[in-house]
C-alpha positions as CSV (number, residue, x, y, z in Angstrom):
1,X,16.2,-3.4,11.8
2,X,14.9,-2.3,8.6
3,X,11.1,0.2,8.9
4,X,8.9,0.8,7.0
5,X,6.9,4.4,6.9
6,X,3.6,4.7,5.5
7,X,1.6,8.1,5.0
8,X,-1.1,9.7,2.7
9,X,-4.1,8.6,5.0
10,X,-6.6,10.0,5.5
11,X,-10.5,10.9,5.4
12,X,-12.1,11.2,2.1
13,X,-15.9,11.0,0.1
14,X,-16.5,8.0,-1.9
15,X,-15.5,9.0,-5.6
16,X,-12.6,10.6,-4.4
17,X,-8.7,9.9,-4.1
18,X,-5.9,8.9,-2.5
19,X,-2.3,8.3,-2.9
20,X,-0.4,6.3,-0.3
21,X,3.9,6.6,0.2
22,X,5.5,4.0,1.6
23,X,9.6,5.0,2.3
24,X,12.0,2.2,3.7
25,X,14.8,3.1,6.1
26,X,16.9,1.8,3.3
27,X,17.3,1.8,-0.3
28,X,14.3,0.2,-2.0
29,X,16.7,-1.2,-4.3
30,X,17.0,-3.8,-1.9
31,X,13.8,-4.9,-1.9
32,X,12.7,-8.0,-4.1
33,X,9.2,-8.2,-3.9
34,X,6.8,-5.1,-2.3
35,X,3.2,-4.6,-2.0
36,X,0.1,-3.3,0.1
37,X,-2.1,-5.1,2.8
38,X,-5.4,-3.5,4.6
39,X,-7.3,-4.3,7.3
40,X,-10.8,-3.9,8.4
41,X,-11.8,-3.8,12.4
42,X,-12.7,-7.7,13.2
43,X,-11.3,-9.0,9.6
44,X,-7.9,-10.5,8.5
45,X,-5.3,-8.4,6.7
46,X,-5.7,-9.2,2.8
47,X,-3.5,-8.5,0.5
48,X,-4.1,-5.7,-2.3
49,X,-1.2,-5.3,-4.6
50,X,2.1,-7.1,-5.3
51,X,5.2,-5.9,-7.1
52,X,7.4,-8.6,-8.5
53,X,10.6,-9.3,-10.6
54,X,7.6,-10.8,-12.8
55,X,5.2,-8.2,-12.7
56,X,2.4,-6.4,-10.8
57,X,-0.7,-8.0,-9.8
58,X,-4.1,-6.4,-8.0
59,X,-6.7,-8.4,-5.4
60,X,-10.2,-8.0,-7.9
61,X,-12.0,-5.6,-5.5
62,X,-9.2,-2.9,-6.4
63,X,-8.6,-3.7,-10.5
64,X,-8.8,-0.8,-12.5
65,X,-9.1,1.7,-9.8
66,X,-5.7,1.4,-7.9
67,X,-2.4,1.7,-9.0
68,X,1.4,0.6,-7.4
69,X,4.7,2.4,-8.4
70,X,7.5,2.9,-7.5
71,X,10.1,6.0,-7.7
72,X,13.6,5.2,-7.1
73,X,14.8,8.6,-7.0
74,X,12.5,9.4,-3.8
75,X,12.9,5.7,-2.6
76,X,9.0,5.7,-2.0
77,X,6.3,3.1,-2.7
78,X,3.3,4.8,-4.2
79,X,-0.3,3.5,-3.8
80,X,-3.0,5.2,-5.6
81,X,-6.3,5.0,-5.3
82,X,-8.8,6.2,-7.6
83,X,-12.5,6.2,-7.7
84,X,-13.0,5.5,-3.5
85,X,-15.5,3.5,-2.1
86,X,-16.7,2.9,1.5
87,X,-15.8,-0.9,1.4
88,X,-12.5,0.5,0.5
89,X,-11.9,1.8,4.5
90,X,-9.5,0.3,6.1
91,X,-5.8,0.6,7.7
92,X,-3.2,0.3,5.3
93,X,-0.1,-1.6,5.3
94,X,3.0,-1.7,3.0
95,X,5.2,-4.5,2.7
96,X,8.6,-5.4,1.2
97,X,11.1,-8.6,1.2
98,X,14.6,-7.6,2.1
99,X,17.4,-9.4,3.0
100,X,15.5,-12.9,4.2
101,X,12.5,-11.4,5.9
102,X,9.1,-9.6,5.2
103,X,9.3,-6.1,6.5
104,X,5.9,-4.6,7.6
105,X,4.8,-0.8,7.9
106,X,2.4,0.6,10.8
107,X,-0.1,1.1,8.5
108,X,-1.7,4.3,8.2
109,X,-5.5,5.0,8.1
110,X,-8.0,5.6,5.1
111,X,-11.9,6.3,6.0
112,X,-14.3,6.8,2.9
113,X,-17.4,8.1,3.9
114,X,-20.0,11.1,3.2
């Protein structure tokens, strides 16, 4: 069974930043398309960020303030996050398609607040 390992959460003041990892237990190579999901206590999981063959595309509450990469060479999803807010607190998930299935991550927790 393929994992997923998030880290990078954490508690920070609105302004501030983040960068999130994401690291497969295989090579992201395999992956076709990969992205981040968060979740608020009593709401559904929406989706952030997706990489695909055709591009990259951002949810409009993140444009312009959060970034996806990748880095083959440390086989690591990247998710920054610039320019925090408090609506931005939630527990992160990553996400990738390999083989024939979506592969999920724990998530990993990120708390904006003063």
């Amino acid at each position: 069974q393929v994992q997923l390992v998030e880290s990078g959460g954490g508690l920070v003041q609105p302004g501030g930043s983040l960068r999130l990892s994401c690291t497969p237990s295989t090579t992201i190579s395999s992956a076709t398309n990969m992205g981040w999901y968060r979740q608020r206590p009593g709401e559904e999981r929406l989706w952030v960020t997706t990489i695909m063959k055709s591009g990259t595309t951002y949810a409009n509450a993140v444009k312009g303030r959060f970034t996806v990469s990748v880095d083959t060479a440390e086989n690591t999803m990247y998710l920054e996050m610039n320019s925090l807010k408090v609506e931005d607190t939630a527990l992160y998930y990553c996400n990738m398609y390999i083989g024939t299935t979506w592969v999920w991550g724990l998530g990993t927790q990120v708390t904006v607040s003063s």
